[in-house]
Backbone bond lengths (Angstrom), bond angles and torsions (degrees), N, CA, C in turn:
res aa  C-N    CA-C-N  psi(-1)  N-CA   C-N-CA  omega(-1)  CA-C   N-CA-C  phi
1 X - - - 1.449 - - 1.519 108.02 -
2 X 1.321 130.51 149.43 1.013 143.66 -160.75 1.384 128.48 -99.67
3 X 1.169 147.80 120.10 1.523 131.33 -162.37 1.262 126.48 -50.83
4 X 1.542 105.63 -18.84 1.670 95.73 171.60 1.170 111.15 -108.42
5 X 1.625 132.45 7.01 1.513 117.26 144.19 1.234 113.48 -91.98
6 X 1.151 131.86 -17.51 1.833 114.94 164.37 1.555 104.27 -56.86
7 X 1.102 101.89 -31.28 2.121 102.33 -164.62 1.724 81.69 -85.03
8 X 1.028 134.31 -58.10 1.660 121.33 -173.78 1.471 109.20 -49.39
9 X 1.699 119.60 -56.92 1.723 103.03 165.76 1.086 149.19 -53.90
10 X 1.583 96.26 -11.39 2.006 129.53 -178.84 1.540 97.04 -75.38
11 X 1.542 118.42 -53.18 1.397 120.30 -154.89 2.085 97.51 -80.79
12 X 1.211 76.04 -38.75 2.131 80.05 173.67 1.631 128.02 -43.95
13 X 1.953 95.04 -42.69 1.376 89.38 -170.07 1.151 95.85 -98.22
14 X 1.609 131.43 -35.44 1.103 113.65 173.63 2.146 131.05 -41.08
15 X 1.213 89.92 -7.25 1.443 112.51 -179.75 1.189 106.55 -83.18
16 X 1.205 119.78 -72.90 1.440 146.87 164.68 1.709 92.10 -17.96
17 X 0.995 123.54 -53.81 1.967 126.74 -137.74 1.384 88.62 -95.13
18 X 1.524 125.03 -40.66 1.414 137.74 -179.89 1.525 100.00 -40.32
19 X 1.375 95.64 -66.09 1.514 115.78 -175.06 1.474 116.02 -49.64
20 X 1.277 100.91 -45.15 1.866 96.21 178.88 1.569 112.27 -70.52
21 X 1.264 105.58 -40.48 1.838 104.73 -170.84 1.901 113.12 -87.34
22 X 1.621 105.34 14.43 1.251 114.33 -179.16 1.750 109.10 -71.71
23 X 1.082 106.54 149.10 1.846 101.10 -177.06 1.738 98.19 -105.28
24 X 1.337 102.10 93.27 1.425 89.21 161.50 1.519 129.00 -146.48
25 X 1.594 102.89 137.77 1.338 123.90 -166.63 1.716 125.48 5.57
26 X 1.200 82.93 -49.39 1.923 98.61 -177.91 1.478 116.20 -123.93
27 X 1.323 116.78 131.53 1.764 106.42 156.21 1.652 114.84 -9.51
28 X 1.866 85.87 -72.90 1.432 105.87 -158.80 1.570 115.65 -48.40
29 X 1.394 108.59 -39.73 1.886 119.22 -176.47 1.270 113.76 -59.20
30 X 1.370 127.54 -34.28 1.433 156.68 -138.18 2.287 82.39 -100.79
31 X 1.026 81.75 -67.17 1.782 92.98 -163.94 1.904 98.43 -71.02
32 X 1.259 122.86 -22.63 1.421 123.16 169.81 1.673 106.17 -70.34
33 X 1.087 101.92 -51.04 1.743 119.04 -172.20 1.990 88.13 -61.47
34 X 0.810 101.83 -92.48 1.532 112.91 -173.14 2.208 103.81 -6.46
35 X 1.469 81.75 -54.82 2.013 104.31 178.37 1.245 95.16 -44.44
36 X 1.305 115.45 -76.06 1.468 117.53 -174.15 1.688 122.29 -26.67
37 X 1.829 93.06 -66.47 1.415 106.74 172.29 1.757 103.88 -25.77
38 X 1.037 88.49 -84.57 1.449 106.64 -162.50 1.455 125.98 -43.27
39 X 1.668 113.56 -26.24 1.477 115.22 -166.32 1.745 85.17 -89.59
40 X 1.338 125.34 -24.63 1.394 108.54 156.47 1.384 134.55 -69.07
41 X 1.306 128.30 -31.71 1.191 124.87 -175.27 1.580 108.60 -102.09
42 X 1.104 117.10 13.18 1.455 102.00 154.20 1.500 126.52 -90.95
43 X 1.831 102.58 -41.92 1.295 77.20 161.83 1.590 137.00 -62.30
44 X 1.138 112.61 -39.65 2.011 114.22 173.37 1.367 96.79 -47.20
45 X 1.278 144.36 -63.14 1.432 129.41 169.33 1.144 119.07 -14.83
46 X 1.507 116.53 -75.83 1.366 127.31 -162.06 1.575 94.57 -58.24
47 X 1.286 110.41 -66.11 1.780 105.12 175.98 1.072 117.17 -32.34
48 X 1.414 126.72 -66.87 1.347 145.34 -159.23 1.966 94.34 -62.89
49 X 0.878 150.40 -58.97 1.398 159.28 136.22 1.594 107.64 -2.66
50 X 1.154 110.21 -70.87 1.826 109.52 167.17 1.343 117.18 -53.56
51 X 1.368 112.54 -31.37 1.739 128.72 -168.51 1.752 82.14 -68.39
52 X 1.428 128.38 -71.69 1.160 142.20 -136.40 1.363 99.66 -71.68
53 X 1.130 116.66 -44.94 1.859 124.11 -164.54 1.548 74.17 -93.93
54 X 0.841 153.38 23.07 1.791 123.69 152.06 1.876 101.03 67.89
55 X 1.215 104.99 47.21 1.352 89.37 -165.12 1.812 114.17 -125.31
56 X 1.497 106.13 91.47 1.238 115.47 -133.18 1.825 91.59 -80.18
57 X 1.638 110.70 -19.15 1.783 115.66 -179.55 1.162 104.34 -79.02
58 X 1.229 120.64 -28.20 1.700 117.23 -168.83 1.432 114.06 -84.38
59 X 2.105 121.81 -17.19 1.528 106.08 166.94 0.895 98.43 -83.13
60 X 1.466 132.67 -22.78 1.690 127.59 179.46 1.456 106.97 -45.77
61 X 1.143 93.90 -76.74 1.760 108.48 163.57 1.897 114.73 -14.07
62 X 1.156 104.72 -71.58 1.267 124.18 -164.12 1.487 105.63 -57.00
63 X 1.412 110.65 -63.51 1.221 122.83 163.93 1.419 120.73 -18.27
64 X 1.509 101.15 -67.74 1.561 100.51 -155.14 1.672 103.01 -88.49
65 X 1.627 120.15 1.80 1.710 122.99 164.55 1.785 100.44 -69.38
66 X 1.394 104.23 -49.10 1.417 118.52 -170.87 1.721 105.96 -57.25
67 X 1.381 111.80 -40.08 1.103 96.49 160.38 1.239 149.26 -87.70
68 X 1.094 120.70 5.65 1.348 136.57 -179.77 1.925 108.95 -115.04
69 X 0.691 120.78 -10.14 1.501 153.40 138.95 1.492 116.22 -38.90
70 X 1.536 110.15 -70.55 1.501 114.64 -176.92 1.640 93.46 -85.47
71 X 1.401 140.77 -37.42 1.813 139.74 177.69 1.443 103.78 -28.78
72 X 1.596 106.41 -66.06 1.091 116.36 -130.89 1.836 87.71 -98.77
73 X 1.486 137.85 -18.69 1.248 145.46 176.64 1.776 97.86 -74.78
74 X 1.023 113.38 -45.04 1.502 101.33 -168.96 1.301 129.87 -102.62
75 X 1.640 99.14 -9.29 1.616 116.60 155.20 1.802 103.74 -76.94
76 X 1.420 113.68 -39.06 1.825 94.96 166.77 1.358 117.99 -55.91
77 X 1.600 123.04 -34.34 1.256 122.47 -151.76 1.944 105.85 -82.27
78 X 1.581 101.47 -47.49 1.182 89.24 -168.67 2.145 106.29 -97.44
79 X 1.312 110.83 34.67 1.349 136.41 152.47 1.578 148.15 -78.43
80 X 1.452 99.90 -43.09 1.219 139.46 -170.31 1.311 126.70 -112.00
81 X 1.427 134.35 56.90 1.834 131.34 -158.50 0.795 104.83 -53.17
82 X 1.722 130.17 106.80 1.350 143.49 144.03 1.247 134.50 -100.52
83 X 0.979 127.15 109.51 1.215 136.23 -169.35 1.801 114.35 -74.22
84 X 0.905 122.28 107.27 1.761 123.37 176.28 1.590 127.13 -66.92
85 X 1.172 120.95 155.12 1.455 90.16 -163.12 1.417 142.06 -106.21
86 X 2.268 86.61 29.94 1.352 96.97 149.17 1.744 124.00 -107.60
87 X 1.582 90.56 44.92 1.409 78.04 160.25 2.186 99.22 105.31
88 X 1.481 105.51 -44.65 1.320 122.49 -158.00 1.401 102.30 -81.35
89 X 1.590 125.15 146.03 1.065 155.05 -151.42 1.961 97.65 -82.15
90 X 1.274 123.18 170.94 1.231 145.82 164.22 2.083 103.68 40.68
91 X 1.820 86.38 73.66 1.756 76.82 -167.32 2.104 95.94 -88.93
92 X 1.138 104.61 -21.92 1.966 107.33 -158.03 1.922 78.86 -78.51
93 X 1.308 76.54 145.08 1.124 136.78 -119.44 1.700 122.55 -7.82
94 X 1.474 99.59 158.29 1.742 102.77 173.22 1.128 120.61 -60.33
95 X 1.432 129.43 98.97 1.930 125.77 177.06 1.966 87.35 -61.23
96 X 1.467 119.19 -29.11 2.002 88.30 -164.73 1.077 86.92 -78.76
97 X 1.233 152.03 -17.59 1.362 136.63 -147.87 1.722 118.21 -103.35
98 X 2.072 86.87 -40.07 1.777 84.43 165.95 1.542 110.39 -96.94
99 X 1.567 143.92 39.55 1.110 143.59 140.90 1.456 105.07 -82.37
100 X 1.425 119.65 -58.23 1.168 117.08 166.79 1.982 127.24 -30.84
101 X 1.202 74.05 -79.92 1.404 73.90 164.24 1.382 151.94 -41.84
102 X 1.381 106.74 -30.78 1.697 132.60 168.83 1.429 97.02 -58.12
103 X 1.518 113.09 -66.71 1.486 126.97 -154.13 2.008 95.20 -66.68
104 X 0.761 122.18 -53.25 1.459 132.44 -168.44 1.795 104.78 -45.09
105 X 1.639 92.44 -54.66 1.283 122.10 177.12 1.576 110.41 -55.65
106 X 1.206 119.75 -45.97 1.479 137.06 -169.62 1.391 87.45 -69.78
107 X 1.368 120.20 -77.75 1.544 124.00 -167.51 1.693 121.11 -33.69
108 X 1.760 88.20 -39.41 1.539 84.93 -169.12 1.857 109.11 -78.65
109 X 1.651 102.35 -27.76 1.201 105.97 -164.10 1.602 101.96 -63.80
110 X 1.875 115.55 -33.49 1.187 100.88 -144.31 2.022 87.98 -98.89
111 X 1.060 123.61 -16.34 1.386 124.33 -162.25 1.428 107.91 -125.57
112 X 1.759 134.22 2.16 1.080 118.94 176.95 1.566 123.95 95.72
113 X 1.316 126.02 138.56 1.444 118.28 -163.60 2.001 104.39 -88.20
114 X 0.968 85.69 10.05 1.723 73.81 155.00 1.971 108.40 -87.21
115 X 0.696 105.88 -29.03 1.742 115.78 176.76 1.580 101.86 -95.41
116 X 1.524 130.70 -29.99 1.215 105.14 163.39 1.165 135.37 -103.33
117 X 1.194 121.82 16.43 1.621 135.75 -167.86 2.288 81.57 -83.60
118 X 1.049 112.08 -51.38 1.879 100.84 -159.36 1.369 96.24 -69.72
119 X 1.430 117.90 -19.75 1.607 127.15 -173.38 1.109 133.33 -39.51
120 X 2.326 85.76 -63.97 1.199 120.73 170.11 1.256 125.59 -65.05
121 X 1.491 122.03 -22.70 1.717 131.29 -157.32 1.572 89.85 -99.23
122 X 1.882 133.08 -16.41 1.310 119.39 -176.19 1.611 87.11 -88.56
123 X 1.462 133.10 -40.44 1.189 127.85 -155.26 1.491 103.80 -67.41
124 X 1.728 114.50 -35.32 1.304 90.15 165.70 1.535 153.31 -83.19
125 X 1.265 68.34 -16.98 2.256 97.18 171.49 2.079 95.63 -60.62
126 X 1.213 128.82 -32.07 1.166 119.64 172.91 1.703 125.23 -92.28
127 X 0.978 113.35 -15.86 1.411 137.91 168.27 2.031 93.86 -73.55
128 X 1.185 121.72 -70.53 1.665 139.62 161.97 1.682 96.40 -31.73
129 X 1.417 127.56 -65.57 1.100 118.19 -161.24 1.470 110.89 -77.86
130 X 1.021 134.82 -30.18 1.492 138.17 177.10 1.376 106.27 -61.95
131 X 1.670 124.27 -31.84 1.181 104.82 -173.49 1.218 110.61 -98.30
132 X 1.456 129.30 -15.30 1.779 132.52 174.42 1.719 105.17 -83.63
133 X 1.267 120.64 1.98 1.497 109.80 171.23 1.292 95.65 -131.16
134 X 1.742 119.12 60.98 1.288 140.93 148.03 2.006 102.09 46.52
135 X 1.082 113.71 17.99 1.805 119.11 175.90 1.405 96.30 -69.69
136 X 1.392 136.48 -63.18 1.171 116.04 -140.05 2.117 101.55 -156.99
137 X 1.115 117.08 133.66 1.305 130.12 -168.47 1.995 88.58 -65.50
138 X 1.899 83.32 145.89 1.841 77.69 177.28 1.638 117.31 -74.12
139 X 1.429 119.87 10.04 1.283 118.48 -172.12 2.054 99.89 -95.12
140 X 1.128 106.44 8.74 1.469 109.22 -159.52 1.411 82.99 -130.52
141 X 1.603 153.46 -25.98 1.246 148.82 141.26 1.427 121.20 -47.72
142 X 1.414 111.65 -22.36 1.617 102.75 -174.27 1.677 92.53 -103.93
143 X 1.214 112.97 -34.36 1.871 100.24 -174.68 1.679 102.71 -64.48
144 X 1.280 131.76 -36.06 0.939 152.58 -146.81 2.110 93.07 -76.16
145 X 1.503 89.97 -62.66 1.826 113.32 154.57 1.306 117.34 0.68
146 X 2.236 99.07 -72.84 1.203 112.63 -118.77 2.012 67.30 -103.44
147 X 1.259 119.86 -69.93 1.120 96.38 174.51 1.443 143.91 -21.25
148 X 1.325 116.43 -51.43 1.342 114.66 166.16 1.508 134.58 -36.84
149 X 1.603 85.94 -54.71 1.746 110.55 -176.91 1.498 106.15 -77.84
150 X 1.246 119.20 -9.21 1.830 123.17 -170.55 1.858 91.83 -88.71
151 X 1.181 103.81 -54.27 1.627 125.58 -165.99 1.061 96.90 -52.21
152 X 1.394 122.96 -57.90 1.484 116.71 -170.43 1.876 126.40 -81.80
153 X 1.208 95.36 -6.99 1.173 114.51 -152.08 1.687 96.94 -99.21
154 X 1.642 112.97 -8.84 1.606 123.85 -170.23 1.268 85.19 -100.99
155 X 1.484 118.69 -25.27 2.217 108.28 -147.12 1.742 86.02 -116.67
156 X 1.578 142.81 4.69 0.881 141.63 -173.63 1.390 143.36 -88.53
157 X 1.256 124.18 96.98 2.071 100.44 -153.83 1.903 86.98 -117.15
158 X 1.287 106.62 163.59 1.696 107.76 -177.45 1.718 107.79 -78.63
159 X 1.445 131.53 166.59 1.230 120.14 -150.24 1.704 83.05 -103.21
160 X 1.589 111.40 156.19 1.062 119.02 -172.12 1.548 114.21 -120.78
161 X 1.200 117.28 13.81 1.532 117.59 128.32 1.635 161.55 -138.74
162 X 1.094 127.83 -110.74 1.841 95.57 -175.66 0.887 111.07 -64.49
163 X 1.490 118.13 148.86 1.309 130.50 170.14 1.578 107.80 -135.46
164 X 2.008 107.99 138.73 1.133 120.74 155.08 1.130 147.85 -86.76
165 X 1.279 137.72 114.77 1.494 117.10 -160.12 1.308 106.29 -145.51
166 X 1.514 130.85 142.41 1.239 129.79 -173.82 1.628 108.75 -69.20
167 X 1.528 115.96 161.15 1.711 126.16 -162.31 1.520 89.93 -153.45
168 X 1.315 98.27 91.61 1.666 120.68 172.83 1.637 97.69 -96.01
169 X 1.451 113.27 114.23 1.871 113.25 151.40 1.601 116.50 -111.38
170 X 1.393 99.81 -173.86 1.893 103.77 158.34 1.156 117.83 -39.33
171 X 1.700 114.75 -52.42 1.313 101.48 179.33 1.645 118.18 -149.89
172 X 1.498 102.92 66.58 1.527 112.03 -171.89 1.567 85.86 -153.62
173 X 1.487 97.64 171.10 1.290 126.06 158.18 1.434 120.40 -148.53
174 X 0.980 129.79 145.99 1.348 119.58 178.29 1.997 114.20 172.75
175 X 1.322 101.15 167.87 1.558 99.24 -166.56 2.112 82.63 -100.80
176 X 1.395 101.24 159.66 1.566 105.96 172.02 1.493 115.60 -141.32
177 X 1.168 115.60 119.20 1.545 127.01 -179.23 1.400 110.96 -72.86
178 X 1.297 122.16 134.86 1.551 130.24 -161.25 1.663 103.26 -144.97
179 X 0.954 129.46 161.06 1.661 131.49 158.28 1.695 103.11 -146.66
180 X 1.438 117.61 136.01 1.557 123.33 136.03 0.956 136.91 -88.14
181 X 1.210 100.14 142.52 1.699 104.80 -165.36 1.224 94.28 -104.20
């Protein structure tokens, strides 16, 4: 692993930890705030990940899910009168949820589910948080989902060189260096 993705996973959790030991007012604010965090820093992840592996097809890649991602989320939104269920205008579909989702999706497609398994578990904690701080009906979290993971999943190819990945057995542990050719 590389010094500026160890320092990108350093700055993540240190985020992450911010977030847990934050004092705020309500459950609910705490777990909205956290959403936020997160529907931002996944995408810079996913970027930051292409940045790191030198991987000049995969922001291409990323890019053009991300854009078709936000097209097709905000042509649903201001299409479709949905009402959210505080009350607020343009709920179909979740933009945090299908950005999230793209990027999660991207990560795993382009680097493997050892990189997308933590991806997926932030994408849903923000998908989770939109709907417990009354933003958005859970039927507008899963379209929101499916887009993401569709978007990325059309513009997505696996990365085609080294790769690190942890090698858990009965009785080893260890990281294992791999490349596709």
């Amino acid at each position: 692993m590389s010094n500026f993705t160890y320092r990108a996973h350093v700055i993540f959790m240190s985020l992450l930890f911010c977030l847990v030991l934050s004092d705020a007012a309500e459950a609910s604010d705490g777990v909205e705030r956290a959403g936020e965090i997160l529907q931002l820093a996944l995408p810079a992840t996913a970027a930051g990940l292409a940045l790191a592996f030198h991987d000049r097809d995969g922001f291409v890649q990323f890019s053009e899910s991300g854009a078709v991602t936000l097209g097709v989320t905000y042509g649903l939104k201001y299409s479709i009168d949905a009402t959210r269920p505080n009350g607020g205008q343009h709920s179909f579909p979740s933009g945090h949820t299908s950005t999230s989702f793209a990027s999660a999706e991207f990560i795993r497609g382009r680097y493997g589910w050892s990189y997308g398994i933590p991806a997926y578990i932030a994408a849903s904690f923000v998908g989770y948080s939109r709907v417990e701080s009354k933003q958005h009906h859970t039927r507008d979290v899963i379209a929101g989902a499916v887009i993401g993971i569709g978007s990325s999943y059309l513009f997505t190819t696996p990365y085609k060189g080294w790769r690190l990945e942890p090698q858990v057995g009965s009785a080893f542990y260890g990281i294992g260096c791999s490349r596709c050719f």
